[in-house]
C-alpha positions as CSV (number, residue, x, y, z in Angstrom):
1,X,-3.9,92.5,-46.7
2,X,-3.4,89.7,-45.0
3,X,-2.4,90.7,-41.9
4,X,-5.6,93.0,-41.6
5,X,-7.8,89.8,-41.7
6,X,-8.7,90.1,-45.4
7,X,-6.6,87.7,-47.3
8,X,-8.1,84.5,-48.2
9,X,-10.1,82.7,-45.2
10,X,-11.0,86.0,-44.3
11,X,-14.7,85.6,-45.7
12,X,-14.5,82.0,-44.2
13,X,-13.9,83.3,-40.6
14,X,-16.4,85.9,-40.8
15,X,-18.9,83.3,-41.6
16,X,-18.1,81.2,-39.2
17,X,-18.4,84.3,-36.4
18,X,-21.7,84.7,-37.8
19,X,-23.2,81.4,-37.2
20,X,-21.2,80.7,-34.1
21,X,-23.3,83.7,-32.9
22,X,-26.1,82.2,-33.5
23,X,-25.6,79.3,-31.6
24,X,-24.2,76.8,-34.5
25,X,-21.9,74.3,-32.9
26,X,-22.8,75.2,-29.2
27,X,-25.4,72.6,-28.9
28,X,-26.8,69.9,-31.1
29,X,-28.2,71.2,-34.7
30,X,-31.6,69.6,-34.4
31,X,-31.7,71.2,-30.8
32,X,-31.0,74.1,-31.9
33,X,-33.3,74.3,-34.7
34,X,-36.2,73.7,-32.6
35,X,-35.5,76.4,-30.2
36,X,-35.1,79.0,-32.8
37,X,-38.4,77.5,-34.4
38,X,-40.1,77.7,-31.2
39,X,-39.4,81.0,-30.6
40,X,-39.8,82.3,-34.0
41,X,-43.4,80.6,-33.6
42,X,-44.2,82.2,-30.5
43,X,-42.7,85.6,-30.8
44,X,-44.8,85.7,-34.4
45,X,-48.1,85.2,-32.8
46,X,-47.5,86.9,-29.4
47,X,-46.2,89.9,-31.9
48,X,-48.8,89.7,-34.2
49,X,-51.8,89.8,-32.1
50,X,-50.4,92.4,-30.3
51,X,-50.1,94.6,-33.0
52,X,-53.7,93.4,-34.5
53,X,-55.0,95.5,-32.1
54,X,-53.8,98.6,-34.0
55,X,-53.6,97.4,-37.8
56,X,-55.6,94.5,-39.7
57,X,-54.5,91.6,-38.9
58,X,-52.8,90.8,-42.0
59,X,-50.4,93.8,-42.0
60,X,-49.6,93.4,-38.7
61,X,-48.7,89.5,-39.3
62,X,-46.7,90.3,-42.4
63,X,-44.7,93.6,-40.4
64,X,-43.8,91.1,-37.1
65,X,-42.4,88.5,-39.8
66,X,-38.9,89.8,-39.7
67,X,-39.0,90.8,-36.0
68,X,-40.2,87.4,-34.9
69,X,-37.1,85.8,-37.1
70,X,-34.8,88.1,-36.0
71,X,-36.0,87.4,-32.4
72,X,-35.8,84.1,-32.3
73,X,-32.6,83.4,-34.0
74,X,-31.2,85.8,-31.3
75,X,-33.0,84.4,-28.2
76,X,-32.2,80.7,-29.8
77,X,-28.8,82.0,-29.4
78,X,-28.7,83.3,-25.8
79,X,-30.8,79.8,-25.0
80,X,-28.0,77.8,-26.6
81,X,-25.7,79.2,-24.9
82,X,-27.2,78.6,-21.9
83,X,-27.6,74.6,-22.4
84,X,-24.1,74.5,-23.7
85,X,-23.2,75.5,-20.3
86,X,-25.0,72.9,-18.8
87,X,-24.3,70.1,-21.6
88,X,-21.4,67.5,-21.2
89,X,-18.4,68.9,-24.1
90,X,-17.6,65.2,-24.8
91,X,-19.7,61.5,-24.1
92,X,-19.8,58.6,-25.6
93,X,-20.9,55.1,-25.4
94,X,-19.0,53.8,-27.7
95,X,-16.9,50.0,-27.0
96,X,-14.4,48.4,-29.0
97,X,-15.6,45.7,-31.3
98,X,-13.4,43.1,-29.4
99,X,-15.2,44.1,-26.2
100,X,-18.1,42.2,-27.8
101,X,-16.3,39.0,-28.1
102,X,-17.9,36.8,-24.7
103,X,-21.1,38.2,-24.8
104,X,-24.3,36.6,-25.1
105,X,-26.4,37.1,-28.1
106,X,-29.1,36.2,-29.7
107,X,-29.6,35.1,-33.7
108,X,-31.6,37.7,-35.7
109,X,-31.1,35.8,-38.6
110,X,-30.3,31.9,-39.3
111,X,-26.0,31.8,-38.8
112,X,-24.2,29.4,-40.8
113,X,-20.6,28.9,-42.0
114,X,-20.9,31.6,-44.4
115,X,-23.2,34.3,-42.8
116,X,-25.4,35.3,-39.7
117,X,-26.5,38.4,-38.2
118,X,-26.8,38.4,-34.6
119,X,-28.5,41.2,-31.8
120,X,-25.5,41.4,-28.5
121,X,-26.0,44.0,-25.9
122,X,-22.6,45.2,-24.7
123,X,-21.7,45.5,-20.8
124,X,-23.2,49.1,-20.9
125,X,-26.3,48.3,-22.3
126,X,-26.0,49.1,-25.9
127,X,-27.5,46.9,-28.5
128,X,-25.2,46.1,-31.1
129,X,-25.9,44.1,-34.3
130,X,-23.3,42.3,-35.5
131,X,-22.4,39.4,-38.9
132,X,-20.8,36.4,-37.4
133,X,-20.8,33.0,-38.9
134,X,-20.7,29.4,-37.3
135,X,-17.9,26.9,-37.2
136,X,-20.1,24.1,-36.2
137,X,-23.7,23.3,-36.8
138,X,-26.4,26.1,-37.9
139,X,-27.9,28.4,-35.6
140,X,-31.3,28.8,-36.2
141,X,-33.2,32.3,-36.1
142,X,-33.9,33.2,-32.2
143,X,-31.6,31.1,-30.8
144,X,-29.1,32.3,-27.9
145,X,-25.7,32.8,-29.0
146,X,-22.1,33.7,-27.6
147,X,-19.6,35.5,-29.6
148,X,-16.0,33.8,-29.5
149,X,-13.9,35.7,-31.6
150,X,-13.6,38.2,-34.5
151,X,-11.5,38.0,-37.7
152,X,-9.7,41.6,-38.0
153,X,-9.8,41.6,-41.1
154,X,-12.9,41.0,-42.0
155,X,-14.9,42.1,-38.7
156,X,-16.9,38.5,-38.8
157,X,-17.3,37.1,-35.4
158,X,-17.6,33.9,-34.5
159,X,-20.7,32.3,-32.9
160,X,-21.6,29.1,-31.3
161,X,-24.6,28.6,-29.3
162,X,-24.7,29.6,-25.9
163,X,-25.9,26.3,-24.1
164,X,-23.1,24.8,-25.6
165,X,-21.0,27.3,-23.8
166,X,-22.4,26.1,-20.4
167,X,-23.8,29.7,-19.5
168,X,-26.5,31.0,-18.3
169,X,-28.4,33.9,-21.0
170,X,-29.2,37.6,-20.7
171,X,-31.9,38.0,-23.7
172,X,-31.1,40.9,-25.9
């Protein structure tokens, strides 16, 4: 049975056809929801008032209903595919945590010996928010920061104020 495709996983791969045909893991989920809503919505009124013409307008809303679901599940599909085409498979923004270590911040909340939170933007432009802690005096709330190291273990950076650092400030 196996070998004919109908031992265990069987059901599983059928499943997966199933949504793969409807455009499931093509694009992104939320995209794709709103393109099948979309045209669900518009193929259920263009549908319906069509057929109004012909029956009351109640039995002719309550007859396109599975057409217009149908419809748009299948031309969400075809539309999917098409973006997927166009989409890139793979991007990220993503840096490594020691990347931050150097860059200017700024403190979102007051940084002590113990605990701080503190906004860096990384070189591409991301704004990070990251705990970090003081080895010297408190940094007050707002004030501009650099990061100088990060404890592995713990993923704490260090932070000392930038003017102290001699640099000039990018406000994130």
């Amino acid at each position: 049975d196996a070998a004919q495709g109908e031992g265990p996983g069987a059901a599983e791969a059928h499943g997966a056809g199933f949504w793969a045909a409807l455009g499931v893991g093509r694009v992104p989920l939320g995209l794709l929801l709103a393109l099948d809503l979309l045209l669900f919505g518009g193929l259920g009124v263009v549908g319906a008032e069509s057929l109004a013409r012909w029956l009351p307008r109640s039995v002719a809303a309550t007859l396109w209903l599975p057409v217009a679901l149908v419809g748009g599940a299948c031309l969400g599909a075809r539309v999917a595919r098409f973006v997927a085409r166009r989409l890139p498979t793979e991007e990220t923004y993503a840096v490594s945590r020691d990347a931050l270590i150097g860059q200017i911040g700024r403190a979102e909340l007051e940084v002590d010996a113990r605990f701080g939170r503190a906004k860096v933007i990384d070189d591409g432009g991301a704004l990070h928010f990251v705990r970090c802690r003081s080895t010297g005096p408190r940094i007050a709330a707002g004030t501009e920061l650099v990061l100088t190291d990060r404890d592995a273990e713990t993923g704490v950076y260090t932070a000392v104020v930038a003017d102290l650092m001699g640099r000039d400030s990018a406000h994130p």
